[in-house]
C-alpha positions in Angstrom: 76.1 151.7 111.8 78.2 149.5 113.9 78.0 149.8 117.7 81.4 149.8 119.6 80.2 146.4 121.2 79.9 144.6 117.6 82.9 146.3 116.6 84.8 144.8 119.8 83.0 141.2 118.8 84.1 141.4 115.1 87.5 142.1 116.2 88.0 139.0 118.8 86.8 136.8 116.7 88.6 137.6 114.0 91.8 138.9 115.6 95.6 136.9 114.7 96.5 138.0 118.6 95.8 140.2 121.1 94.8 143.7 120.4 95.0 143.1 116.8 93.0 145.3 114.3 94.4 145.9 111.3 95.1 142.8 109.7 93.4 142.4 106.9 91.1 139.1 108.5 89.8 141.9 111.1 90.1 144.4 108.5 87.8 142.2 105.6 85.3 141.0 108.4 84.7 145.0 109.8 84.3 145.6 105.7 82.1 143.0 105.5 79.9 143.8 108.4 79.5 147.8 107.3 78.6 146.4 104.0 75.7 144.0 104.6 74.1 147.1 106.8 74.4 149.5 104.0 73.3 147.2 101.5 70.0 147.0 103.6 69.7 150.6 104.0 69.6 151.0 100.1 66.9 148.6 99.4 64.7 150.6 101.7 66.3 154.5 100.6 67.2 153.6 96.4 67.8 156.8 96.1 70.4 157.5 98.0 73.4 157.5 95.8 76.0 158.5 98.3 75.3 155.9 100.2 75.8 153.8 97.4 79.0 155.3 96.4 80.6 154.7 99.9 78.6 151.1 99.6 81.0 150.8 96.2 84.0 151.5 97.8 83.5 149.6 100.6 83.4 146.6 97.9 86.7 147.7 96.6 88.3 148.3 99.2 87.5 144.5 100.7 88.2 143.1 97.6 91.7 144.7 97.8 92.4 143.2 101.3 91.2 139.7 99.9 93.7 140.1 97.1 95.9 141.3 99.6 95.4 137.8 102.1 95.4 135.5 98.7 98.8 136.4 98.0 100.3 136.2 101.1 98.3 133.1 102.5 96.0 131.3 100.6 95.1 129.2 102.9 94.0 131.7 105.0 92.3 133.1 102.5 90.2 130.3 102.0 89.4 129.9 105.4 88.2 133.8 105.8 86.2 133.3 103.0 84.4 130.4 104.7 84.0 131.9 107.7 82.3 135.3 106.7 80.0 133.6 104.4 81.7 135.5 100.3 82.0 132.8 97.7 
């Protein structure tokens, strides 16, 4: 789980402006961040399938905002990319 002081990090560095958290940089890098915890969690609890399921659509929806940011600005695109560490 993220702590509100990650959270608040995640968002500043990612942020377009001020007080900004819902664009989809902020919104890809927050993905990205509850993503690489859970996918930790299952290689300790394999069993957990629920977890997995959210784990699954987590994945989705990122991949949706990247679709999203490669549409309106590729360049940007790129650069998130880069910056969180996807391919």
């Amino acid at each position: 789980m993220i702590t509100k002081k990650q959270k608040g990090n995640i968002i500043k560095k990612y942020a377009r402006k001020e007080g900004d958290t819902g664009s989809p940089e902020v919104q890809v890098a927050l993905l990205t961040k509850r993503i690489n915890e859970l996918a930790s969690h299952l290689k300790k609890n394999r069993k957990d399938n629920h977890s997995r399921r959210g784990l699954l659509q987590m994945v989705a929806d990122r991949h949706a905002h990247l679709r999203y940011l490669k549409r309106k600005d590729e360049k940007k695109h790129g650069e998130l990319r880069k910056k969180i560490g996807l391919k």
